[in-house]
C-alpha positions as CSV (number, residue, x, y, z in Angstrom):
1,X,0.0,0.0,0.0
2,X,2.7,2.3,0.9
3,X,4.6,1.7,-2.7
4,X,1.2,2.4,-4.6
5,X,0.6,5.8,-2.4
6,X,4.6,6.8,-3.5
7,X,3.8,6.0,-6.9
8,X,0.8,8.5,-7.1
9,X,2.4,11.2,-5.2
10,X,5.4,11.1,-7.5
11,X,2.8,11.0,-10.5
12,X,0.9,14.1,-9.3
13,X,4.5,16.0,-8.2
14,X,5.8,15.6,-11.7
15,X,2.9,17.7,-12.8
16,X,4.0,20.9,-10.2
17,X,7.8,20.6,-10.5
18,X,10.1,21.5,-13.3
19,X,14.0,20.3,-14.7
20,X,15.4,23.6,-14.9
21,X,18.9,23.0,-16.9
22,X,21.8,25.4,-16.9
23,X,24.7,25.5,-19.8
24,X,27.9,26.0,-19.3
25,X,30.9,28.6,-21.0
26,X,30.4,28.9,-24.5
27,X,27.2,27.1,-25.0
28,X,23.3,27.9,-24.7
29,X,20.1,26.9,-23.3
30,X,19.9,25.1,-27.2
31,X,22.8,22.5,-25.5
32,X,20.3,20.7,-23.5
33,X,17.9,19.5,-26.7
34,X,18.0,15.3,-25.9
35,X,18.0,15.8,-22.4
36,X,15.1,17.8,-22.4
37,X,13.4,15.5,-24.9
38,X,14.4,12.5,-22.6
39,X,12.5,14.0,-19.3
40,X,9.8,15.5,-21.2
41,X,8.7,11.8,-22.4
42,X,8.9,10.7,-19.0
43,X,6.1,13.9,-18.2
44,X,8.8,16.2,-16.8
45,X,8.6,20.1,-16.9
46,X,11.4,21.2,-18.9
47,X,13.2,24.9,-19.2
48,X,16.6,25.8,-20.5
49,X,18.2,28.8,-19.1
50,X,19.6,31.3,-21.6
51,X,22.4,32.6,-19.4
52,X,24.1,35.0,-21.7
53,X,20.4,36.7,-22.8
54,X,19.8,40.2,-22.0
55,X,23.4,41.0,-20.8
56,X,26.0,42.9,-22.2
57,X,29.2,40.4,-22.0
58,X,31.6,43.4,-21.7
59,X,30.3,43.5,-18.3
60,X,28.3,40.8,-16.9
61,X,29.4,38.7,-14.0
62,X,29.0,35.2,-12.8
63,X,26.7,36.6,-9.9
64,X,24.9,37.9,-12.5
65,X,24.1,34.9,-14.4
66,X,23.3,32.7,-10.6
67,X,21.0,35.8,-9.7
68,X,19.1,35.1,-13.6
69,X,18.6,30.8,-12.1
70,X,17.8,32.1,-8.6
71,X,15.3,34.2,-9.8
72,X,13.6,31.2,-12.4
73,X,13.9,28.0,-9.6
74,X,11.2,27.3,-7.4
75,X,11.7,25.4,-4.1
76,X,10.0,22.4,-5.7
77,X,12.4,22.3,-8.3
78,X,15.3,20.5,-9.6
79,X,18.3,22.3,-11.1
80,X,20.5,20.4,-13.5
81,X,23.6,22.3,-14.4
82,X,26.8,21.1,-16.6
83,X,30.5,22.4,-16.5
84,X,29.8,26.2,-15.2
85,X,26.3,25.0,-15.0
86,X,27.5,22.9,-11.9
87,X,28.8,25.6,-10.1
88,X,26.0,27.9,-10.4
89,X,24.1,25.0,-9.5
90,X,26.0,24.9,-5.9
91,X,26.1,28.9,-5.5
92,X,21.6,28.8,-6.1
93,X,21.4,26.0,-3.3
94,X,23.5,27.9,-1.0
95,X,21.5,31.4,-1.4
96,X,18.0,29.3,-1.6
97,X,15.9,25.7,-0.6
98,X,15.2,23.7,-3.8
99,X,14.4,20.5,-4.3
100,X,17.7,19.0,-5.8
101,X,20.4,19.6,-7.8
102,X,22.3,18.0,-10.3
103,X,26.1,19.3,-10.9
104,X,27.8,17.3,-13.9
105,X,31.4,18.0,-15.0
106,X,31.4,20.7,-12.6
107,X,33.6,23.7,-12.7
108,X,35.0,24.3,-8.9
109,X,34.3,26.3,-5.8
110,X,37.1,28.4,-4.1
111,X,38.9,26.3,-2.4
112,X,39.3,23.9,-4.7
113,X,41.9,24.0,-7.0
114,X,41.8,23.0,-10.8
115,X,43.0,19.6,-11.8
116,X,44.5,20.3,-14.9
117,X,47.8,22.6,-15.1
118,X,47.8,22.6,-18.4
119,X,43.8,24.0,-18.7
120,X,45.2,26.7,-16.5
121,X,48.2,27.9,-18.7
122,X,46.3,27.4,-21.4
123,X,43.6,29.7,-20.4
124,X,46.3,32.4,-19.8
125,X,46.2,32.8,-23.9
126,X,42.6,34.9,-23.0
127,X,44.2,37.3,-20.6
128,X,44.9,39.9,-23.3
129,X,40.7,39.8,-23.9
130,X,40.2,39.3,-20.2
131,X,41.8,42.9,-19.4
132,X,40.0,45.0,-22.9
133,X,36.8,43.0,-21.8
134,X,36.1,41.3,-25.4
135,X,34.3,38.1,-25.1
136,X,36.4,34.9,-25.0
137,X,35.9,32.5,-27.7
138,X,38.1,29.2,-27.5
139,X,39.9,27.7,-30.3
140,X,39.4,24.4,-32.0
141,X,42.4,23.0,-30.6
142,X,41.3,23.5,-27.1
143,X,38.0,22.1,-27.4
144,X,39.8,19.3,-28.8
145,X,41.9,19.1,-26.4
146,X,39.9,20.2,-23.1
147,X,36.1,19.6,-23.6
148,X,35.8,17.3,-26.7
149,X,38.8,14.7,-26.5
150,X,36.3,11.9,-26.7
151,X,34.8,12.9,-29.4
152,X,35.4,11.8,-33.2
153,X,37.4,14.6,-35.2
154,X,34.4,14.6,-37.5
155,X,31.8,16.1,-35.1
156,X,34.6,18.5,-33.9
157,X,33.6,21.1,-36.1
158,X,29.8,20.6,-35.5
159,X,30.7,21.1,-31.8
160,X,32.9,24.1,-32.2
161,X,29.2,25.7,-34.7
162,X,27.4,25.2,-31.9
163,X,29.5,27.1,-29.1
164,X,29.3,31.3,-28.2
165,X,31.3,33.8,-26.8
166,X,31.6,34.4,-23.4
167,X,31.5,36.9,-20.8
168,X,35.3,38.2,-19.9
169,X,34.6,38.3,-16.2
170,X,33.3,35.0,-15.9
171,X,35.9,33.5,-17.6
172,X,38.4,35.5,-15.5
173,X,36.5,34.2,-12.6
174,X,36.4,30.5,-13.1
175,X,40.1,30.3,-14.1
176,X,40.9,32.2,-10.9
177,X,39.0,30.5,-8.7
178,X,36.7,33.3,-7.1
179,X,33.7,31.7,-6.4
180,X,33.1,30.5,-2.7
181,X,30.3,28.5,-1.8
182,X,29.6,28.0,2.0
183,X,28.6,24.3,2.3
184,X,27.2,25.1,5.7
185,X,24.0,26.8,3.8
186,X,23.3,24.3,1.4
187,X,20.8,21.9,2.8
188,X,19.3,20.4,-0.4
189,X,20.6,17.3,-1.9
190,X,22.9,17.3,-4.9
191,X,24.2,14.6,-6.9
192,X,27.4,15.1,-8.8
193,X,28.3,13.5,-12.0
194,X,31.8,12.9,-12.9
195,X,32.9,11.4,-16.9
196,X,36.0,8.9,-16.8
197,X,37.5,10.8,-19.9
198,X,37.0,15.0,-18.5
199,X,40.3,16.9,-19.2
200,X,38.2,19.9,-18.0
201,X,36.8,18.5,-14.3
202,X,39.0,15.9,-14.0
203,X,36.8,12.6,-11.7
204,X,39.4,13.5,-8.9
205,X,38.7,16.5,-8.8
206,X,34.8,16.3,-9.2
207,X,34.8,13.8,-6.0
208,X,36.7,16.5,-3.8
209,X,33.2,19.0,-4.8
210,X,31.0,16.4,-3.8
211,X,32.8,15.7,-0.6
212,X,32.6,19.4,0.4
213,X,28.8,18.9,0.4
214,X,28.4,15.2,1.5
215,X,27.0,14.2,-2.5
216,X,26.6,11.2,-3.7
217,X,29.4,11.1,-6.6
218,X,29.2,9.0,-9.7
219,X,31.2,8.4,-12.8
220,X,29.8,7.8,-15.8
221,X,31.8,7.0,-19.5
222,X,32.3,10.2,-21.7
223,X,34.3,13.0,-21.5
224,X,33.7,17.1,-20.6
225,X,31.3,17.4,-23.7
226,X,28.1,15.0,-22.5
227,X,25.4,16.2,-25.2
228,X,26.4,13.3,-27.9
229,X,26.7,10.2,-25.0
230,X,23.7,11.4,-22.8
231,X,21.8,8.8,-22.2
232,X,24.1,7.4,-19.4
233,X,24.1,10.8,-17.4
234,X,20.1,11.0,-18.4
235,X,19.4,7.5,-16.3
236,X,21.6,8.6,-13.6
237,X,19.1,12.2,-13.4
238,X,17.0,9.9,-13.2
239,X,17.2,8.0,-10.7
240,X,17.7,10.9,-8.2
241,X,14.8,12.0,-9.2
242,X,12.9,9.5,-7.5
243,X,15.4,9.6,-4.6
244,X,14.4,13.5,-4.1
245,X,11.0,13.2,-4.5
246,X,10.1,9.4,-2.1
């Protein structure tokens, strides 16, 4: 009796809540189109933040774009955020209750140092754009190297159509680590998705993010570009989603 009760009170609450998903650098809302397909025929609310709309990119910050998801999730609602996603994922739960959260490849906290050397001396390449405050576009070679290494060097160029400037600032602030998160004010679960393959959030480094909140912590095949293999990461949504809502 008590498993037929769950099973209509996670029917009805499917109806009130909403998946609110949350790109990261360089991408749109556009990023999430199979994942939002996926919950949508399982009778999920679906929206796609836009992160980059209405802002001028000379000067927007990444405050700016965790005040725009703050200001769209409801307390009932799940937040599902990839790469820089992730992060703003962790700053909404510490300002504000919601339901869940879902933080894949995440980007890290303060505190928490990048994995990868090399993504860091890379990245000092933008630091000429960083100081005029021109929007950062990466080249092909470090989305091969960084964010697409597991994907086939035909659909390299299809990715690289796909991606957007981004904000200076942001940028600036990610590299640098500026964002702190105080885990003492996040009380809604979060799951954290890790890909075996990430040159970008490294599994290591991933697992430390999760620790600093008491997640549950999974890795999953793929690499720091998830939007070709989704359907792992999809199941794994998922599943917390019952968890969240028993």
């Amino acid at each position: 009796m008590k498993e037929f009760f769950t099973v209509i009170l996670l029917f009805l609450l499917i109806f009130i809540i909403m998946l609110v998903f949350v790109h990261g650098m360089w991408c749109s809302g556009s990023i999430w189109k199979n994942f939002i397909e996926y919950f949508k025929a399982r009778n999920y609310e679906c929206r796609a933040v836009n992160l980059k709309e209405g802002f001028d990119l000379r000067h927007v910050c990444f405050m700016d774009y965790v005040d725009k998801v703050a200001s769209i999730v409801g307390r009932e609602d799940v937040l599902i955020g990839h790469s820089m996603g992730g992060l703003i994922v962790q700053k909404v739960a510490e300002q504000k209750r919601i339901k869940g959260g879902v933080a894949i490849c995440s980007a890290p906290p303060k505190g928490i140092k990048l994995s990868n050397t090399s993504l860091f001396l890379y990245s000092l390449k933008f630091l000429s754009k960083i100081i005029t405050k021109k929007p950062i576009m990466p080249d092909k070679k470090f989305v091969k190297k960084f964010l697409a290494n597991c994907v086939e060097e035909g659909k390299l160029e299809e990715i690289y159509e796909k991606m957007e400037a981004e904000a200076p600032k942001v940028a600036y602030e990610l590299a640098t680590g500026k964002i702190a998160v105080d885990e003492k004010k996040v009380d809604s679960p979060l799951l954290f998705i890790a890909t075996k393959d990430d040159k970008a959030s490294p599994p290591g480094m991933v697992e430390k993010i999760a620790k600093k909140y008491n997640a549950e912590f999974v890795v999953k095949n793929g690499c720091h570009w998830i939007f070709d293999d989704w359907e792992e990461i999809s199941e794994e949504i998922a599943k917390f989603l019952v968890m969240v809502y028993e």
